[in-house]
PLY file of the C-alpha trace (Angstrom):
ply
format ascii 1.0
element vertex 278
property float x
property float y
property float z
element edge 277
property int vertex1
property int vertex2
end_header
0.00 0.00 0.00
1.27 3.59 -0.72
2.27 5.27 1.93
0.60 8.94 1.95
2.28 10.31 5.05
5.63 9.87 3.43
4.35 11.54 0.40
2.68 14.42 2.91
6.16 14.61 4.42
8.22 15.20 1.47
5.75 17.75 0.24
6.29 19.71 3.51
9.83 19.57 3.31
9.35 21.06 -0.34
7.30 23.64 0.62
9.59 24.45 3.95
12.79 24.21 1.12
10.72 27.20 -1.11
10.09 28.80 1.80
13.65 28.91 3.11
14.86 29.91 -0.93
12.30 32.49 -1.40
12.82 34.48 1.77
16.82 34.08 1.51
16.80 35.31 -2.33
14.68 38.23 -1.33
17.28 39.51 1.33
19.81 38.79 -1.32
17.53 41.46 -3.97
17.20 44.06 -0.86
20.66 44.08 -0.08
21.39 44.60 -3.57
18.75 47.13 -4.00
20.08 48.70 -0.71
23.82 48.81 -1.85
23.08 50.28 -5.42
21.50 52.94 -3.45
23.99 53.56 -1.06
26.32 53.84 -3.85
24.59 56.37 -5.74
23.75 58.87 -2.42
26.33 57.90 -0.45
28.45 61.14 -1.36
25.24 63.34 -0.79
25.04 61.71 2.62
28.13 62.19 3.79
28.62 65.88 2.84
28.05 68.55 5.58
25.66 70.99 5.87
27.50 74.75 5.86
25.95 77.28 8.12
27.23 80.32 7.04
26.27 83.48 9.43
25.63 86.91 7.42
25.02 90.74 8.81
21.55 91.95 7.40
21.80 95.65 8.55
25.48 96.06 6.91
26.11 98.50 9.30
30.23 99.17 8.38
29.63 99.59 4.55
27.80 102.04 2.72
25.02 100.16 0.95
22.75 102.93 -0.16
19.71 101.63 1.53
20.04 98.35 -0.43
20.76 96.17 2.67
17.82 93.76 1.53
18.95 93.45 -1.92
22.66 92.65 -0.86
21.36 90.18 1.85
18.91 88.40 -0.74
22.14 88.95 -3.79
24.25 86.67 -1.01
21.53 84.32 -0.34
20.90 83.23 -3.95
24.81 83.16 -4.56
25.19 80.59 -2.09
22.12 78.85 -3.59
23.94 78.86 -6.88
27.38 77.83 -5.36
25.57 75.23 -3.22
23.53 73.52 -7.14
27.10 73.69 -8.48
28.62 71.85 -5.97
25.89 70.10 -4.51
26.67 70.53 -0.81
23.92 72.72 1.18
24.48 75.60 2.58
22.50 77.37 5.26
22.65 80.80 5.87
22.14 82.79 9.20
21.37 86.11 9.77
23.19 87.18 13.08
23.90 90.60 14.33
27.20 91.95 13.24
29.27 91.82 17.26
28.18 88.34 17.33
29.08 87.18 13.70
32.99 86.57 15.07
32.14 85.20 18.56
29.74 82.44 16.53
32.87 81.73 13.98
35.19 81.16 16.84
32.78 79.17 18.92
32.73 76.49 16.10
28.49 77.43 15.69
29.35 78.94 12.44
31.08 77.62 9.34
32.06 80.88 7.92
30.53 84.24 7.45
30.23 86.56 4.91
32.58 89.79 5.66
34.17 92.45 4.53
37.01 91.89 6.85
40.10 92.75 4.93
42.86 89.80 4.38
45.41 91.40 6.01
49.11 89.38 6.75
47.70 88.94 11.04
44.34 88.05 9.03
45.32 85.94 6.92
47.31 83.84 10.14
43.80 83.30 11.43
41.28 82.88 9.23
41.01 81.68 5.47
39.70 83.89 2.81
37.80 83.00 -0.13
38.03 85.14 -3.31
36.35 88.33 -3.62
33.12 88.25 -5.34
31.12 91.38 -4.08
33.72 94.78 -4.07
33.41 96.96 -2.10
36.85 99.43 -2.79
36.36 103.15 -4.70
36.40 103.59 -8.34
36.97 106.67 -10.50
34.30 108.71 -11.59
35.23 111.26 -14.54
32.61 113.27 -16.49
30.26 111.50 -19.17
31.44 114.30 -22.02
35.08 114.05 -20.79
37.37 111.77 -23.72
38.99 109.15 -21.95
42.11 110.09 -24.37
41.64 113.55 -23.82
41.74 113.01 -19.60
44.77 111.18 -20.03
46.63 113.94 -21.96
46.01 116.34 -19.64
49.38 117.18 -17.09
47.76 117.55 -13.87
44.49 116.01 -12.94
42.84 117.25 -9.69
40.94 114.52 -8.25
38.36 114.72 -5.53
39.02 112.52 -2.55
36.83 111.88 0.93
39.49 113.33 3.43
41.43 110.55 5.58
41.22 107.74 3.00
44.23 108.82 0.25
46.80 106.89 2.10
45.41 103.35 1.17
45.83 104.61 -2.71
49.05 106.02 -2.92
47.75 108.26 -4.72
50.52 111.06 -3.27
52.81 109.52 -5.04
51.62 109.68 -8.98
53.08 113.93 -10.16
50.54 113.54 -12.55
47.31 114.13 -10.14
46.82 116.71 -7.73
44.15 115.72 -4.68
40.97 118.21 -3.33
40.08 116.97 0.02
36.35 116.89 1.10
34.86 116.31 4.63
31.75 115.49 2.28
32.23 113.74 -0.27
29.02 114.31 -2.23
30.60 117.96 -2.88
32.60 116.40 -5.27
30.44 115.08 -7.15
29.05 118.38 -7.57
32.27 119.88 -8.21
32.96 117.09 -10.89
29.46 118.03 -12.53
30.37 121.58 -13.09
33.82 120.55 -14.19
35.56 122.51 -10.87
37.61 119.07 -10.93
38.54 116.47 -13.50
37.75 113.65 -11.37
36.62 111.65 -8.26
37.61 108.37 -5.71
34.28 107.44 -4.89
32.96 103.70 -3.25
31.42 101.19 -5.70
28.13 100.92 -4.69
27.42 104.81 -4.11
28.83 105.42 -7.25
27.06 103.25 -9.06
23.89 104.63 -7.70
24.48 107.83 -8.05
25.79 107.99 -11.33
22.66 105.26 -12.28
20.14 108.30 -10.78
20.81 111.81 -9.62
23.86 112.30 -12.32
22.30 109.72 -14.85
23.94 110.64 -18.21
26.20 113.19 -17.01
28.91 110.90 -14.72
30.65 107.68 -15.50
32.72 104.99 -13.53
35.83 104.26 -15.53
37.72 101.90 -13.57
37.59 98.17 -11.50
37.80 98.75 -7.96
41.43 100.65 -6.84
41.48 98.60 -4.04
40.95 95.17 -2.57
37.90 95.71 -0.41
35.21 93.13 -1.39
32.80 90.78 0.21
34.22 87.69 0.99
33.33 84.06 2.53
35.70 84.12 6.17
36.32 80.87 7.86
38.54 79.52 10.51
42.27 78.54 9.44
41.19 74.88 9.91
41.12 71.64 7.95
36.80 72.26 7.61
37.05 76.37 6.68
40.23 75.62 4.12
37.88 73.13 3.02
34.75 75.46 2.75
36.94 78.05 1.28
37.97 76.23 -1.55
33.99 74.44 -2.25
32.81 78.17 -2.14
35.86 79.28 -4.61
35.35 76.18 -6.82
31.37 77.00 -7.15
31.82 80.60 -7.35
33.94 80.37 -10.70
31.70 77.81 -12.51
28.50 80.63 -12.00
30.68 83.17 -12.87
31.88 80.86 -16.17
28.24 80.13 -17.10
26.74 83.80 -16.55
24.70 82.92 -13.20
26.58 85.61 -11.67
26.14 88.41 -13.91
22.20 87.25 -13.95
22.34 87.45 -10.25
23.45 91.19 -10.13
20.97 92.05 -12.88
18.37 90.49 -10.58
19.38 92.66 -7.84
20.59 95.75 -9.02
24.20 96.10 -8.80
26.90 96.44 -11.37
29.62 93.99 -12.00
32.01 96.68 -11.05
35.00 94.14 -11.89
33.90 94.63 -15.52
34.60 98.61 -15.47
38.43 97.85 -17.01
38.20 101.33 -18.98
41.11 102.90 -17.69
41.74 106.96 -17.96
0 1
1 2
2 3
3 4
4 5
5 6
6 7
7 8
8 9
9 10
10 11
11 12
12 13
13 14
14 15
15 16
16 17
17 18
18 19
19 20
20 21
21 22
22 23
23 24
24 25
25 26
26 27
27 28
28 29
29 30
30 31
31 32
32 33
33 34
34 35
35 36
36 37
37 38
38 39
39 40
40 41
41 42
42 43
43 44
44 45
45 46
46 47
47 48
48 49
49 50
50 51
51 52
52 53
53 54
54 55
55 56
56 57
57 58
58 59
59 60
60 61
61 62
62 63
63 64
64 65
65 66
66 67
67 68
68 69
69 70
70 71
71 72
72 73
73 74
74 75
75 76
76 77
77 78
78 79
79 80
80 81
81 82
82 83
83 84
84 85
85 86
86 87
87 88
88 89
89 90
90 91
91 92
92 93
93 94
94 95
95 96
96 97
97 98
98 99
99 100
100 101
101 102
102 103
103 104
104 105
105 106
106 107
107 108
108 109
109 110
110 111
111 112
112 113
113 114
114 115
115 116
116 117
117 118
118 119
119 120
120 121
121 122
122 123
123 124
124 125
125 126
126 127
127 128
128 129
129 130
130 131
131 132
132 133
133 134
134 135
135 136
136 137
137 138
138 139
139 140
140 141
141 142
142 143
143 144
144 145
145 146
146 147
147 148
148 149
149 150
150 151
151 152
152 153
153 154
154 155
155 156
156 157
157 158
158 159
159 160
160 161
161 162
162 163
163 164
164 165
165 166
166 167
167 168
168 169
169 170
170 171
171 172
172 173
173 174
174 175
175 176
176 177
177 178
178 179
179 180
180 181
181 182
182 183
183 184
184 185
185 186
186 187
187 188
188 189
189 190
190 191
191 192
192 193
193 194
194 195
195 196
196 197
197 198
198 199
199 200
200 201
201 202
202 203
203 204
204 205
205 206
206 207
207 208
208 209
209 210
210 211
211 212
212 213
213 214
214 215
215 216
216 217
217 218
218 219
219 220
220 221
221 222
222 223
223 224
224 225
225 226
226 227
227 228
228 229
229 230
230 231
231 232
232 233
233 234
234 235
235 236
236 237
237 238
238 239
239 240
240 241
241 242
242 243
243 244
244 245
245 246
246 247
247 248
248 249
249 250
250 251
251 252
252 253
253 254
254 255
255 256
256 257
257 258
258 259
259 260
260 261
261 262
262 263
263 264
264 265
265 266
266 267
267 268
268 269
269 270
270 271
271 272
272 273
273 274
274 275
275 276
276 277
């Protein structure tokens, strides 16, 4: 006679046997599915999240009551930067006396400054390039021939009074220097052609020369000096590291035009651009 509970025992064994195979090849297909997507995010995992601390009121620059424009200008840079180099950035507003205390404490990455990368400076704290400046230009009349203003012998320049050191400007025979306590005056003075020309900060003199003397003033030059916006962050392993991200990413927006778009968007000029020299 056939013997069903053999039968009924081998089936079971079967069954237990699929069992086993089908729950051990699906662990095999998650850890595979897991892997492949380890593989493919684990970069984007493992980067850090930059908090970078930023002054809103821009209280030790002249900013022509654009501090909201600037602030919103830095934001969307560090968007851009952040796309480029996909590695998020997150960006603090924090009153200006406690932007260095935060930096020092470790609670901020780096900070957007206009501190000046001075030899002590530089000892400290790592600089990124400058993308926003901040220095004077020259500002010569709009009729005035930029041949013509170099053939003339002496050019008398007006100059804010207390900040012709930092230009050296003593030292050139070929310009004389009128002092003002206000340097709007000079502007003035340059409109009714009392002077030839005038050391006036970039953003001011973009503004002005954009409004009150549209048509009438023009900036001729970069930036005489280094003063810019920069990224600041601590002389460490991490800020040498953010410092060179932030310099990587700033170039490529600069190479593919975000940067110019971002000024347009904003309202400032790409002073950098203003290579017409008298």
């Amino acid at each position: 006679m056939f013997d069903f509970s053999k039968l009924k025992d081998k089936i079971s064994q079967f069954f237990a046997s699929a069992k086993r195979l089908y729950w051990l090849a699906l662990a095999i297909v998650l850890i595979l599915i897991f892997s492949l997507m380890r593989g493919c995010s684990s970069s984007d995992l493992t980067k850090p999240t930059y908090s970078i601390g930023q002054d809103t009121q821009w209280s030790t620059i002249d900013v022509m009551n654009k501090e909201r424009q600037l602030s919103a200008f830095n934001l969307d840079l560090l968007t851009s930067i952040a796309k480029e180099e996909r590695t998020p950035f997150s960006l603090q507003s924090t009153p200006r006396n406690f932007l260095m205390r935060r930096l020092e404490s470790g609670d901020l990455d780096g900070i957007i400054s206009s501190l000046s990368p001075t030899p002590i400076n530089q000892s400290l704290y790592a600089f990124s390039e400058p993308y926003f400046p901040l220095g004077p230009v020259l500002i010569i009349s709009s009729q005035s021939p930029l041949k013509g203003w170099n053939e003339k012998a002496i050019k008398l320049i007006g100059i804010q009074s207390g900040t012709s050191d930092k230009l050296n400007l003593e030292k050139d025979p070929t310009i004389q220097l009128r002092l003002y306590d206000n340097i709007l005056n000079a502007l003035a003075d340059l409109d009714d052609r009392r002077i030839d020309g005038a050391i006036f900060p970039a953003i001011p003199a973009y503004v002005y020369t954009q409004t009150f003397y549209e048509g009438k003033l023009k900036i001729v030059t970069a930036p005489l000096t280094n003063e810019s916006l920069r990224l600041v962050a601590l002389k460490t392993e991490n800020g040498q590291e953010l410092i060179k991200l932030f310099n990587r990413g700033l170039k490529k927006i600069r190479d593919n035009n975000t940067y110019q778009q971002l000024l347009d968007r904003w309202g400032f000029l790409n002073v950098e651009k203003m290579d017409h020299q008298p």
